[in-house]
LOTOR-254821 format. One record per residue (C-alpha): residue number from 1; z, y, x negated. Coordinates in pm, whole numbers, padded with zeros to 5 digits. Each point is the difference from the previous one (the first is absolute). Example, Ala and Ser with C-alpha at 12.3 -4.5 7.8 and 13.67 -1.06 7.14 Angstrom:
<sites>
{site 1 {00780 -00450 -01230}}
{site 2 {-00066 00344 -00137}}
</sites>
This chain:
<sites>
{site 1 {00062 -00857 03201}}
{site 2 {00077 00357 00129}}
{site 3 {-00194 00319 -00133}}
{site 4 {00295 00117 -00196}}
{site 5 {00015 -00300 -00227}}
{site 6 {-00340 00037 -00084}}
{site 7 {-00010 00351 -00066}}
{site 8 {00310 -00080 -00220}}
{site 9 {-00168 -00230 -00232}}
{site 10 {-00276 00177 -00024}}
{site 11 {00178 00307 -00112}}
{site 12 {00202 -00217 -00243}}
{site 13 {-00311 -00139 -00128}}
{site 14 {-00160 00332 -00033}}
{site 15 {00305 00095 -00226}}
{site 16 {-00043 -00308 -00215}}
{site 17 {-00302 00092 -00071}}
{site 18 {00066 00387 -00085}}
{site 19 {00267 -00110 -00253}}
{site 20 {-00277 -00259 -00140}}
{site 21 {-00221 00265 -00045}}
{site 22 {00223 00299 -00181}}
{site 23 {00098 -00315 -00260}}
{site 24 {-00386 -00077 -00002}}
{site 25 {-00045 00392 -00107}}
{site 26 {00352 00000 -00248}}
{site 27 {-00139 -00317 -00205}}
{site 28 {-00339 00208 -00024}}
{site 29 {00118 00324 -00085}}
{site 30 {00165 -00045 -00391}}
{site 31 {-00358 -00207 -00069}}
{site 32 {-00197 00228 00105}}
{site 33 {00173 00292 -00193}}
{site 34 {00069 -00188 -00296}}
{site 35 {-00256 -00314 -00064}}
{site 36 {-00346 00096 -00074}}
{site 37 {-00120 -00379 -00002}}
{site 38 {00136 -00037 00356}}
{site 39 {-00184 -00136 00203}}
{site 40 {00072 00011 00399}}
{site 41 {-00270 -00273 00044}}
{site 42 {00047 -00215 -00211}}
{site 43 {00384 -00030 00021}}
{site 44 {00115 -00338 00138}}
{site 45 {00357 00080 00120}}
{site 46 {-00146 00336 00263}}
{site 47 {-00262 -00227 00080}}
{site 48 {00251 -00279 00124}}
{site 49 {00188 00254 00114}}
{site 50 {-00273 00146 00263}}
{site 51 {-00125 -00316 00053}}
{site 52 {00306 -00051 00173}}
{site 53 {00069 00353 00171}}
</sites>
């Protein structure tokens, strides 16, 4: 394994986990504005979700 295959996949994982996190912040964003009961604790799909970022 060379150092340019690792820094590749790195990088690429890096990127994964950007776009994981901008749709982490879209599904928060409408809930946050618009549901008063919302609860970012208590809701089981973002806490899957990061579980798993």
């Amino acid at each position: 394994m060379d150092f340019g295959s690792a820094l590749s996949r790195l990088s690429a994982a890096k990127a994964q986990i950007t776009i994981a996190r901008r749709k982490e912040q879209e599904y928060l964003e409408y809930p946050r504005q618009n549901n008063l009961l919302f609860n970012e604790v208590e809701d089981e799909t973002l806490a899957k979700f990061r579980y798993k970022l």
